[in-house]
C-alpha positions in Angstrom: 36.1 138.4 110.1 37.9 141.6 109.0 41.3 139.8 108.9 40.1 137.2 106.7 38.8 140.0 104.3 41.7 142.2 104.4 43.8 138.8 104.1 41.3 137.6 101.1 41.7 141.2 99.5 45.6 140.8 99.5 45.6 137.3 98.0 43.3 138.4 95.5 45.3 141.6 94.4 48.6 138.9 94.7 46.8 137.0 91.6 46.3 139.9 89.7 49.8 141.1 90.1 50.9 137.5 89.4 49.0 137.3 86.0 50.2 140.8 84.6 53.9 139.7 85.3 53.7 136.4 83.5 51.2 137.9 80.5 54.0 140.2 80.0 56.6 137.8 80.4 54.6 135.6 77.8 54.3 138.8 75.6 57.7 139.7 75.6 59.0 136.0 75.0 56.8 135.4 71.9 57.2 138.3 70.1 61.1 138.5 70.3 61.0 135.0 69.4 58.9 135.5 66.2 61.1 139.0 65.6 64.3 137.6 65.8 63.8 134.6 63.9 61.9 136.8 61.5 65.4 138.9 61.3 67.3 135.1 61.0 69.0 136.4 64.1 68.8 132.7 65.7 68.6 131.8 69.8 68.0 135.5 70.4 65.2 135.7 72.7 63.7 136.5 76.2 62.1 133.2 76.8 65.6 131.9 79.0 65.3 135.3 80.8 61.6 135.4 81.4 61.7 131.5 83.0 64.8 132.5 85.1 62.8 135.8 86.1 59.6 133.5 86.3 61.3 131.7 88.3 62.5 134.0 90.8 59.8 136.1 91.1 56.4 133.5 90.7 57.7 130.4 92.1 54.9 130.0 94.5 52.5 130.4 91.8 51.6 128.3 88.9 52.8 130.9 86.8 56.6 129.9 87.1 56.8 126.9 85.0 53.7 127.6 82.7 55.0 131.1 81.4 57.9 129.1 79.1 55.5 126.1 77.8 52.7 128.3 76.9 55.8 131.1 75.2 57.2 127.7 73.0 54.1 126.6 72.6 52.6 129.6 70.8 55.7 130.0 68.6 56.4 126.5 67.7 52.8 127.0 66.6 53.9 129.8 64.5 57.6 128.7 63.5 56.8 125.4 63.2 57.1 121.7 65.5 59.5 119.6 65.2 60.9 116.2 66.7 58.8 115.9 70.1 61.9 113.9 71.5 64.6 117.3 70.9 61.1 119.5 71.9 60.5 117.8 75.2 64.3 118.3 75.9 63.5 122.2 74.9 60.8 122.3 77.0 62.3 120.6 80.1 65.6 122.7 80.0 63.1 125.9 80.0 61.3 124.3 83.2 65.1 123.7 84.7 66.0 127.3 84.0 62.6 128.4 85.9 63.8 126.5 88.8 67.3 127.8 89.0 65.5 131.0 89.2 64.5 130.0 92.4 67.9 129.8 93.7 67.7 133.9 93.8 64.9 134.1 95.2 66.2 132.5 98.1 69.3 135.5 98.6 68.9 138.0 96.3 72.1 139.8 95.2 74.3 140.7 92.1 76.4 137.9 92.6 73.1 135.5 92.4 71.7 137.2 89.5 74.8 136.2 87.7 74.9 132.5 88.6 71.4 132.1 87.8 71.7 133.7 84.6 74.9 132.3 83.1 73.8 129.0 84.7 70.5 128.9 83.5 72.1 129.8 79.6 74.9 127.2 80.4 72.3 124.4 81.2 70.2 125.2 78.2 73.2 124.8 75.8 73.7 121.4 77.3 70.7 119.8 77.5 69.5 121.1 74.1 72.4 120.6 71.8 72.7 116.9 74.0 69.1 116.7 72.3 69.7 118.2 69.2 72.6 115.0 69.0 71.0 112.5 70.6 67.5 112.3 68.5 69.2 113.2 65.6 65.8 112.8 62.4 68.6 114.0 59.3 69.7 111.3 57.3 72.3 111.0 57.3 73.1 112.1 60.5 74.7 115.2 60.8 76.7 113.4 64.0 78.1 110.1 64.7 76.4 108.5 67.4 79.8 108.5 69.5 81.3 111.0 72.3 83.3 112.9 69.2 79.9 113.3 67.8 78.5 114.9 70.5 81.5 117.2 71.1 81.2 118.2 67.7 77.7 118.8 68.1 78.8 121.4 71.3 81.1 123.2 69.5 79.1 123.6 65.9 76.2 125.4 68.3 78.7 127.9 69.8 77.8 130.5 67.1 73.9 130.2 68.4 75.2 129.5 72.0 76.9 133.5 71.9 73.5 134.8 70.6 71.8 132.9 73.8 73.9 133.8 76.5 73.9 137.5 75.3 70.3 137.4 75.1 69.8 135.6 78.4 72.1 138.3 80.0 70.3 141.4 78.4 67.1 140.6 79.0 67.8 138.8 82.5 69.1 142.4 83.4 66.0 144.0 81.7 63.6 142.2 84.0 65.7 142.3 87.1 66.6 145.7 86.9 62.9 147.0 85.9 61.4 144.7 88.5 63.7 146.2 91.7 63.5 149.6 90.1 59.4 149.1 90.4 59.5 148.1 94.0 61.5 150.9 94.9 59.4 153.6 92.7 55.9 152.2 92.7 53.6 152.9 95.3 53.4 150.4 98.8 50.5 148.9 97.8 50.8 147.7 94.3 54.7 145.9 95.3 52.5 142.8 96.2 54.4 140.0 94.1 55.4 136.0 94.9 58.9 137.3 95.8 
């Protein structure tokens, strides 16, 4: 009977840990969303970063893939919608980047940290600006509906692909770095996270 209290108590405190990390990751993702956009200062955000920490950190929780919808969500609200076609490919690469999160999880190290982060920005860039081609709603099309189109599509996002990746990188380090810096500072009992 007293295990299964103690053992309640823990799960229960698990949650509650759980929810602070991804309010704050939801927090942090929307507002430098809306700042940076505010500043024009495109593709400069934490939502990559929170996902990939998400990810890591919350993958046995519900948390993990909910924390970037509910982040887009609100600021599409706010910035505006667009094509649900190039949104659901926004949306899906942000639930891709949560799961190669995962992959550190597994091993954590420096040399993981690095893959997941460059990977997760890498596979963003892809799938988005393969979107951004591919359900194209400017007439005339900005692209040709042809593999030259598409490269050209890669290589005119470049410019918002450097503000990503050095985004991704600073605030993948932020939460990484703050995160094992809290475990190894904070007391025993309030380390209790999905790792």
């Amino acid at each position: 009977m007293y295990f299964c209290v103690k053992n309640n108590r823990m799960n229960n405190n698990q949650s509650k840990t759980e929810f602070f990390y991804a309010a704050a990751l939801v927090i942090i993702g929307i507002g430098s969303r809306l700042a940076f956009n505010a500043l024009e200062v495109y593709n400069f955000n934490a939502v990559t970063a929170a996902s990939v920490f998400a990810g890591a950190y919350l993958l046995r929780s519900r948390w993990a893939y909910i924390i970037p919808i509910v982040t887009m969500l609100v600021t599409d609200a706010v910035l505006g919608f667009y094509y649900l076609p190039a949104m659901v490919m926004t949306y899906g690469a942000l639930l891709l980047c949560a799961f190669i999160g995962s992959n550190y999880a597994k091993k954590p190290s420096l040399g993981k940290w690095v893959g997941v982060t460059l990977g997760s920005s890498l596979a963003f860039y892809i799938i988005t600006n393969f979107g951004a081609w591919a359900f194209q709603t400017v007439q005339p099309q900005l692209y040709p509906m042809t593999f030259d189109g598409l490269i050209m599509s890669y290589v005119n996002a470049i410019p918002f692909y450097r503000n990503s990746l050095v985004s991704d990188v600073a605030f993948s380090a932020i939460f990484f770095t703050g995160f094992e810096m809290a475990k190894v500072f904070l007391p025993a009992k309030r380390k209790t996270v999905a790792a």
